[in-house]
N, CA, C and O of each residue as an XYZ file, in Angstrom:
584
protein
N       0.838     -1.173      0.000
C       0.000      0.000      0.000
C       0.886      1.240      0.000
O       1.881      1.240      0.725
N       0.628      2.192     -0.684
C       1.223      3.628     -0.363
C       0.603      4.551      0.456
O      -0.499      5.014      0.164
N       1.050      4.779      1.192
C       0.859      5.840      1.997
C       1.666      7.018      2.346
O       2.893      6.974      2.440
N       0.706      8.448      2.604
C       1.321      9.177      3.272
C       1.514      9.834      4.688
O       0.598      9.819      5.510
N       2.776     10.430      4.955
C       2.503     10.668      6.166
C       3.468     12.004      6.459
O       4.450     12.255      5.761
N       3.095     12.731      7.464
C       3.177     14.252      7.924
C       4.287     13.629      9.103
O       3.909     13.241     10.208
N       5.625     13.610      8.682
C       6.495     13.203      9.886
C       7.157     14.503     10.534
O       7.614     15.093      9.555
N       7.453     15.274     11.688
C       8.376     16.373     11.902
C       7.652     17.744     10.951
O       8.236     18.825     11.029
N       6.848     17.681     10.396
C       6.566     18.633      9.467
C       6.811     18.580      8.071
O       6.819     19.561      7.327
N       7.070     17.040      7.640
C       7.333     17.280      6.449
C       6.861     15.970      6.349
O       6.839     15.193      7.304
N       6.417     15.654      5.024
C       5.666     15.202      3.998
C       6.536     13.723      3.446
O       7.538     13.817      2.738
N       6.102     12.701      3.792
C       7.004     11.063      4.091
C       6.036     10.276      3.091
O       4.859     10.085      3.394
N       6.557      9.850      1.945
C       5.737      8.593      1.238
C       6.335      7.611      1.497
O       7.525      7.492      1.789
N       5.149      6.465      1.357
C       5.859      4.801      1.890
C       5.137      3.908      1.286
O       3.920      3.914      1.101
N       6.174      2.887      0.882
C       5.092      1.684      0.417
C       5.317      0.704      1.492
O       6.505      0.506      1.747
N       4.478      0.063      2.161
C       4.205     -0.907      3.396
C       2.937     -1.426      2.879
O       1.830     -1.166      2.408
N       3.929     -2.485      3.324
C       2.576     -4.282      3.522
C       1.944     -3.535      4.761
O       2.340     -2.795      5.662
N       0.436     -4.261      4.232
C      -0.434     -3.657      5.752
C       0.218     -4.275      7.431
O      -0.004     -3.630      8.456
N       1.049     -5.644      7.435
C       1.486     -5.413      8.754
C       2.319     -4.894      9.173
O       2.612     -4.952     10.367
N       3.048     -4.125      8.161
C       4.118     -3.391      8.771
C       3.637     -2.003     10.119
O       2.747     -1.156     10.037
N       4.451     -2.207     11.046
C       4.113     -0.761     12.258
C       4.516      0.738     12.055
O       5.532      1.097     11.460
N       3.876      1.310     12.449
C       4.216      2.700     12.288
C       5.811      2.518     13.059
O       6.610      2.906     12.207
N       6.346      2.218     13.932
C       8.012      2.100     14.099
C       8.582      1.261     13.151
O       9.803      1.405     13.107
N       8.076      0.313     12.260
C       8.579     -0.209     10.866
C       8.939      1.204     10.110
O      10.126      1.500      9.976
N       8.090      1.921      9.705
C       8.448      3.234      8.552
C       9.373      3.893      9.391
O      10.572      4.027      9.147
N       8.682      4.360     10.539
C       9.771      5.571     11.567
C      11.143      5.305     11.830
O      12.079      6.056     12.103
N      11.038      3.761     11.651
C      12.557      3.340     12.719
C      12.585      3.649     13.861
O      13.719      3.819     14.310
N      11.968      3.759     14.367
C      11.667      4.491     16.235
C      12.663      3.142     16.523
O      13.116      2.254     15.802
N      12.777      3.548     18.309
C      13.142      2.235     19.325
C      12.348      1.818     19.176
O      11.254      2.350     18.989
N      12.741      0.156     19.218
C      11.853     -0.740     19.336
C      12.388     -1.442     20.339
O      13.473     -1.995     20.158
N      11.448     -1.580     22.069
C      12.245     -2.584     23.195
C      11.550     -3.772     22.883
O      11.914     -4.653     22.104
N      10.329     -3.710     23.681
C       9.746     -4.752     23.579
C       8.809     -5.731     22.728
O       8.626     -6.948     22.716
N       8.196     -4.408     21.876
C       7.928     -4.933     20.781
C       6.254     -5.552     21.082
O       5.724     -6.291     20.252
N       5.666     -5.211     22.137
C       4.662     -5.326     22.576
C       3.792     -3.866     23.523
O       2.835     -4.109     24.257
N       4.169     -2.851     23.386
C       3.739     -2.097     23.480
C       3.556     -1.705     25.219
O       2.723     -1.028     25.820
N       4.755     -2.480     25.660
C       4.771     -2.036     27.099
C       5.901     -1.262     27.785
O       5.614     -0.706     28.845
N       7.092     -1.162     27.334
C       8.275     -0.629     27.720
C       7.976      1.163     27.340
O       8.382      2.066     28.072
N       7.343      1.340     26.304
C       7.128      2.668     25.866
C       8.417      3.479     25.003
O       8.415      4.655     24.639
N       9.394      2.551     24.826
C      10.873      2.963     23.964
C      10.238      3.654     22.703
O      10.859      4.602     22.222
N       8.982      3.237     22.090
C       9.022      3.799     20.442
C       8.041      4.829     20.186
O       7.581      5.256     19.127
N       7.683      5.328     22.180
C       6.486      6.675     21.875
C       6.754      7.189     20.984
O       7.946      7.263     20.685
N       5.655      7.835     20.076
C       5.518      8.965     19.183
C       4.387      9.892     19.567
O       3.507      9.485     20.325
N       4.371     11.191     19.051
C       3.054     11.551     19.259
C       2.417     11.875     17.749
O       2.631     12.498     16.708
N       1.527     11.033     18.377
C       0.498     11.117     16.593
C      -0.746     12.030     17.036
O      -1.367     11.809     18.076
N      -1.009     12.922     16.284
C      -1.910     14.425     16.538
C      -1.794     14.653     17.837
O      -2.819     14.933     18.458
N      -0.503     14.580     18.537
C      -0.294     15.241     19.641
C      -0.428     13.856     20.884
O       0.057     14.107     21.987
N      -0.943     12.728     20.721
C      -1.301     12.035     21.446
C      -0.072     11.112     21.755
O       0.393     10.633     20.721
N       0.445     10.812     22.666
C       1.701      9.662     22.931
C       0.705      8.430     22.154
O      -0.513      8.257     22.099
N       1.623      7.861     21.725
C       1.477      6.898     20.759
C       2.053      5.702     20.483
O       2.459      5.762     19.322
N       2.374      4.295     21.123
C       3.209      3.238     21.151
C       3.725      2.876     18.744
O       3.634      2.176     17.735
N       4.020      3.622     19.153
C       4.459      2.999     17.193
C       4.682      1.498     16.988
O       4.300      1.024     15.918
N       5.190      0.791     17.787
C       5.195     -1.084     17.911
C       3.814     -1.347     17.963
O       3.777     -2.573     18.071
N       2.171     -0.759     17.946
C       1.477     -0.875     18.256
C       0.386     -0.791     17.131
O      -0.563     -1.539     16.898
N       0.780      0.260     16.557
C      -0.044      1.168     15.264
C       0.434      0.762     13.789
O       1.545      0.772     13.257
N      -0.775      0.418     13.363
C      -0.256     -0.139     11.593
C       0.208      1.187     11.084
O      -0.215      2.200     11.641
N       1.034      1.279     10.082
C       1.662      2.154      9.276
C       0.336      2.901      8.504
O       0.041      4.096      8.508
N      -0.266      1.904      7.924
C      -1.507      2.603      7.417
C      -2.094      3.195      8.149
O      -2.316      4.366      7.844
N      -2.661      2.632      9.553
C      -3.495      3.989      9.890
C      -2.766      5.059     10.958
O      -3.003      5.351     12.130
N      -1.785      5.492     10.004
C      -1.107      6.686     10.027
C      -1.610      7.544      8.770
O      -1.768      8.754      8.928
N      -1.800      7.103      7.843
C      -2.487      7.866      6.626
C      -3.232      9.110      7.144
O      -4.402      9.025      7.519
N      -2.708      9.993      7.156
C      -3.287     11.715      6.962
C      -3.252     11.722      8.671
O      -4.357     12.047      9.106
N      -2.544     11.524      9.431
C      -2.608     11.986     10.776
C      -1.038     12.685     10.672
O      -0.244     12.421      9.769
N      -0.740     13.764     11.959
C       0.328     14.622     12.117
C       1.613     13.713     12.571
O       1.651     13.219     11.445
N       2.589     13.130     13.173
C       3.214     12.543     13.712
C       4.621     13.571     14.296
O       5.180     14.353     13.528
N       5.040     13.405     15.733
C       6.609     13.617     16.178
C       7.112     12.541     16.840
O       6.786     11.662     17.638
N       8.403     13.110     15.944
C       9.776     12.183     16.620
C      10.439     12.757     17.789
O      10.256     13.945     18.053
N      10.933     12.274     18.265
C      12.355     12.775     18.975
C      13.272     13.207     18.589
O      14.200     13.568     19.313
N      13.253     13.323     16.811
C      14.488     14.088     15.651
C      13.766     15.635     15.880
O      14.504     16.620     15.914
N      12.368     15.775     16.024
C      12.381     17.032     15.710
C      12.307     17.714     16.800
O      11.898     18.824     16.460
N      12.538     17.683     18.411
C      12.659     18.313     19.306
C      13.964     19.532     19.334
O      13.745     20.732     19.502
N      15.404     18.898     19.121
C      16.097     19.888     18.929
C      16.443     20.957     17.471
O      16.244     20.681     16.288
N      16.803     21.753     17.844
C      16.956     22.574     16.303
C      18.101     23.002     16.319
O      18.526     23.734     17.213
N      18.990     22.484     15.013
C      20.156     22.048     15.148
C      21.280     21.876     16.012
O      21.865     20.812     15.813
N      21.859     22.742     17.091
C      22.540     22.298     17.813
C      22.152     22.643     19.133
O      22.547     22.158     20.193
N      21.096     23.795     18.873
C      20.240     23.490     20.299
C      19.302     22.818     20.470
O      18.550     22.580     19.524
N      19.087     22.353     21.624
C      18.729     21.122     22.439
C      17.091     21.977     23.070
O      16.868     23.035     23.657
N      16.322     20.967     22.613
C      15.091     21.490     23.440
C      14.977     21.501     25.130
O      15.736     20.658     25.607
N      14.261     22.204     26.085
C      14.527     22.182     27.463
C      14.461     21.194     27.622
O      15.387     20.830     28.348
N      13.468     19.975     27.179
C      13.559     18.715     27.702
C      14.666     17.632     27.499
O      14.792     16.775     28.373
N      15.382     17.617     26.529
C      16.601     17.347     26.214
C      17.362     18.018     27.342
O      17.476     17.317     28.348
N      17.880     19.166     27.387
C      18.513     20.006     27.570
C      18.595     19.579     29.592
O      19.662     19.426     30.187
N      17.028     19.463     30.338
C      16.894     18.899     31.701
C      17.431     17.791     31.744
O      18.141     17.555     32.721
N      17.276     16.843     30.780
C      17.432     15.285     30.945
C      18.733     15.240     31.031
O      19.198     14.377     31.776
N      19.460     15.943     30.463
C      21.156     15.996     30.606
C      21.624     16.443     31.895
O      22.370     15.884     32.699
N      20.992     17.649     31.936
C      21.253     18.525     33.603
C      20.838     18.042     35.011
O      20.981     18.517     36.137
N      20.258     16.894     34.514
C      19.357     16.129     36.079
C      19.359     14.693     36.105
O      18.657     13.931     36.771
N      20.674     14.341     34.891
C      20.786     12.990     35.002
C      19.454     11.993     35.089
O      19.163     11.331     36.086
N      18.693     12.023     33.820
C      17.638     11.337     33.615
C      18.048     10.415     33.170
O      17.307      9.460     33.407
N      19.516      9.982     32.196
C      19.455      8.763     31.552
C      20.399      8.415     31.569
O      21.255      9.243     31.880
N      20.755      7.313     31.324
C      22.147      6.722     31.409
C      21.981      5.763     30.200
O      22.361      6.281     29.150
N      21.623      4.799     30.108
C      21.919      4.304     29.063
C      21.520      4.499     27.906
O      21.859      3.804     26.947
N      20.606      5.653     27.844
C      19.413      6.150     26.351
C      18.703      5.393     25.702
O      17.929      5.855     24.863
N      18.793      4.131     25.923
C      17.461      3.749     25.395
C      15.862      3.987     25.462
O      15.026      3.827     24.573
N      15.735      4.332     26.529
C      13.940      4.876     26.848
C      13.815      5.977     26.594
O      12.680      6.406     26.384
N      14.994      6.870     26.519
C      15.172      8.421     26.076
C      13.943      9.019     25.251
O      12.981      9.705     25.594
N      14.324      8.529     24.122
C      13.137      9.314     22.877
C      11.407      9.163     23.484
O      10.475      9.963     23.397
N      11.473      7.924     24.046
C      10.090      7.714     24.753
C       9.370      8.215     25.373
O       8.186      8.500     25.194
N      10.625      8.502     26.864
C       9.828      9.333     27.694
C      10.078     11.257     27.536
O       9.763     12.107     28.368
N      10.706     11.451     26.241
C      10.870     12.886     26.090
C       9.571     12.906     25.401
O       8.737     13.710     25.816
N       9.250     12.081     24.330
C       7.693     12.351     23.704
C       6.876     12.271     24.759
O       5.827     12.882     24.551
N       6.941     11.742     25.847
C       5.803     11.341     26.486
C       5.522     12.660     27.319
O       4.452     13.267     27.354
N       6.510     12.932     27.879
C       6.514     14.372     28.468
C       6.646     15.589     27.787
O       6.554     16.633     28.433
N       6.850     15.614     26.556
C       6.644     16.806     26.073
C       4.957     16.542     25.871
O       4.331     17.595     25.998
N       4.268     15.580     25.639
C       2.765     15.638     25.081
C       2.339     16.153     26.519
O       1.496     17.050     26.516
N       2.900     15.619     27.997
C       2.309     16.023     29.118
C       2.302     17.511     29.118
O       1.278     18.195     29.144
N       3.556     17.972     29.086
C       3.730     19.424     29.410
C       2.996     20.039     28.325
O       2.536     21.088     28.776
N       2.619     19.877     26.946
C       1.962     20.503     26.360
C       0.164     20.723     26.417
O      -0.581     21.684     26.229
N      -0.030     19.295     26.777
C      -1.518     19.027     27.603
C      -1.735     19.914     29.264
O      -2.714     20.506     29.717
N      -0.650     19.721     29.719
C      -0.863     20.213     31.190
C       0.407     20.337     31.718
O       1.208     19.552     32.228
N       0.388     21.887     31.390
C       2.100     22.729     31.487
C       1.661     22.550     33.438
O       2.517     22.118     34.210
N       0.850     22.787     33.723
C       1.213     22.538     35.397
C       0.995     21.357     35.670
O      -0.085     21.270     36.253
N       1.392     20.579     35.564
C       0.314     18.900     35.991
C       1.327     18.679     37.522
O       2.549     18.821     37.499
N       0.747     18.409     38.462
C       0.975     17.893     39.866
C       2.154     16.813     39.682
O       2.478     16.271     38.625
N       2.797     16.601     41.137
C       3.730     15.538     41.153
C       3.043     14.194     41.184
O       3.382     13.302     40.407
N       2.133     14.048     42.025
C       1.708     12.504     41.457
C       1.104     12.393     40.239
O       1.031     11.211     39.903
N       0.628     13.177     39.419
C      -0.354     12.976     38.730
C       1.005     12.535     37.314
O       0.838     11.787     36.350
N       2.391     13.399     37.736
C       2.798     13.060     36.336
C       3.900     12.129     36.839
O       4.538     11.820     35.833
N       4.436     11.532     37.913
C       4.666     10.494     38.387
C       3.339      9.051     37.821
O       3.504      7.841     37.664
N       2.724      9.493     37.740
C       1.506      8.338     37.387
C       1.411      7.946     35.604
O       1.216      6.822     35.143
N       1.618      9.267     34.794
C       1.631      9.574     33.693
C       2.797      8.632     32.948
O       2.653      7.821     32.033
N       4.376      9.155     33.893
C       5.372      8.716     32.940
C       5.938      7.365     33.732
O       6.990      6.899     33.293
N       5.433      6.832     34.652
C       4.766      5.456     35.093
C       4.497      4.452     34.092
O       4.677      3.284     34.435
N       4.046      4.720     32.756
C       3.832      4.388     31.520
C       5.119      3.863     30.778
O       5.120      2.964     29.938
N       5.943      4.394     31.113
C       7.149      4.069     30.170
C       8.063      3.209     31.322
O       8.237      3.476     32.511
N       8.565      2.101     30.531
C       9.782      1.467     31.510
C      11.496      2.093     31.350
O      11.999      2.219     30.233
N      12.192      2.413     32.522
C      13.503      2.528     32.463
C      13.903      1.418     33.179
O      13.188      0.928     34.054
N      14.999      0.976     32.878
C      15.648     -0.141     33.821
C      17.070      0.405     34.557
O      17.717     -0.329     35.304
N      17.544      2.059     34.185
C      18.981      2.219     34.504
C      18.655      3.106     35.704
O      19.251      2.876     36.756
N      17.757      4.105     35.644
C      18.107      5.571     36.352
C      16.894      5.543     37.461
O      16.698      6.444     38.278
N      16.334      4.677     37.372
C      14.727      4.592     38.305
C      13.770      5.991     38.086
O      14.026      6.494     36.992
N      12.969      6.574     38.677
C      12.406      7.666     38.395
C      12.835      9.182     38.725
O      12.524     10.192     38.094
N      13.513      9.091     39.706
C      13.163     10.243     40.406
C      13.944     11.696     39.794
O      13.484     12.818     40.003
N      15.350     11.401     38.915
C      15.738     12.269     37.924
C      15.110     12.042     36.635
O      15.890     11.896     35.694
N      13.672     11.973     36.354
C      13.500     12.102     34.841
C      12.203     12.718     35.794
O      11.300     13.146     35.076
N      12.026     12.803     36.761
C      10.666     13.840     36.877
C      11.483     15.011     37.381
O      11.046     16.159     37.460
N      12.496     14.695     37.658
C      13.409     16.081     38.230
C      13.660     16.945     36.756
O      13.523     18.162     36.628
N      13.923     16.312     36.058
C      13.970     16.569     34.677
C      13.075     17.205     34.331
O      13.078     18.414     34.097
N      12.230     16.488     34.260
C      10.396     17.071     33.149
C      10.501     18.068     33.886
O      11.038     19.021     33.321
N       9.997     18.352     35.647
C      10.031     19.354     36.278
C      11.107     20.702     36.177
O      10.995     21.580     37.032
N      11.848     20.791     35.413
C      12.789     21.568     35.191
C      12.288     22.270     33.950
O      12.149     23.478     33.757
N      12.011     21.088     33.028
C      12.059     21.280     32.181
C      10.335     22.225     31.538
O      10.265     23.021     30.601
N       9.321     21.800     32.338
C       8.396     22.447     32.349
C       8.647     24.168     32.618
O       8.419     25.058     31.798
N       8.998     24.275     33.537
C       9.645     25.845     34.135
C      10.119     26.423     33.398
O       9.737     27.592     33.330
N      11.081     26.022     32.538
C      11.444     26.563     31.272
C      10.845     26.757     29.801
O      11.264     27.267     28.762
N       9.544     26.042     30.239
C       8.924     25.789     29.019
C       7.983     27.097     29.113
O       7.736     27.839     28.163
N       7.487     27.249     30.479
C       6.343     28.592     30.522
C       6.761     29.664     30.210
O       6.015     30.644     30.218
């Protein structure tokens, strides 16, 4: 099938067999491959989005972000930019995940409470850094965002 798709702001044609995943076209992380680790978030019309999850096709005419288009060229978006300064990650694999996941938070709910986004990015698995510097993070990184 051909399809198109609105990746970063720009305009992506693809030919995919219908089982191919929207992280098949993207190349996102792929951990688990079952839609529980949260490594290949995207946000599709703004919504966190497991891409190991979602057929490629029905991506057809929806918006999509990566984790390519957060920084602009050598600057680093705040959330990037916290995750470095507050030691959110160590080994980077869940990286792109939980930066989509929290940028969709902070853009949904630039104030959202400590449990509420403790509960939120609860959603995504890390296995290196545990939680408490990637909400130190987001939380930084929100402040800078207002």
């Amino acid at each position: 099938m051909n399809i198109t798709l609105l990746v970063d702001g720009e305009r992506r044609e693809a030919t995919v067999e219908p089982r191919h995943t929207l992280a098949d076209v993207l190349r996102t992380h792929v951990g688990c491959e079952h839609g529980v680790c949260g490594a290949c978030t995207v946000l599709v019309d703004g919504e966190p989005t497991r891409a190991c999850l979602m057929f490629a096709v029905q991506a057809q005419g929806k918006e999509m972000r990566t984790v390519a288009s957060l920084a602009r060229g050598d600057e680093l978006h705040p959330l990037q930019r916290a995750f470095t300064e507050h030691h959110a990650l160590q080994c980077g694999y869940c990286t792109p995940g939980f930066l989509m996941l929290a940028l969709s938070l902070l853009e949904r709910k630039p104030d959202i409470g400590d449990d509420e986004l403790r509960e939120e990015l609860s959603a995504n698995l890390c296995r290196c850094t545990g939680y408490d510097n990637i909400v130190k993070a987001v939380r930084a990184a929100a402040a800078r965002m207002r």
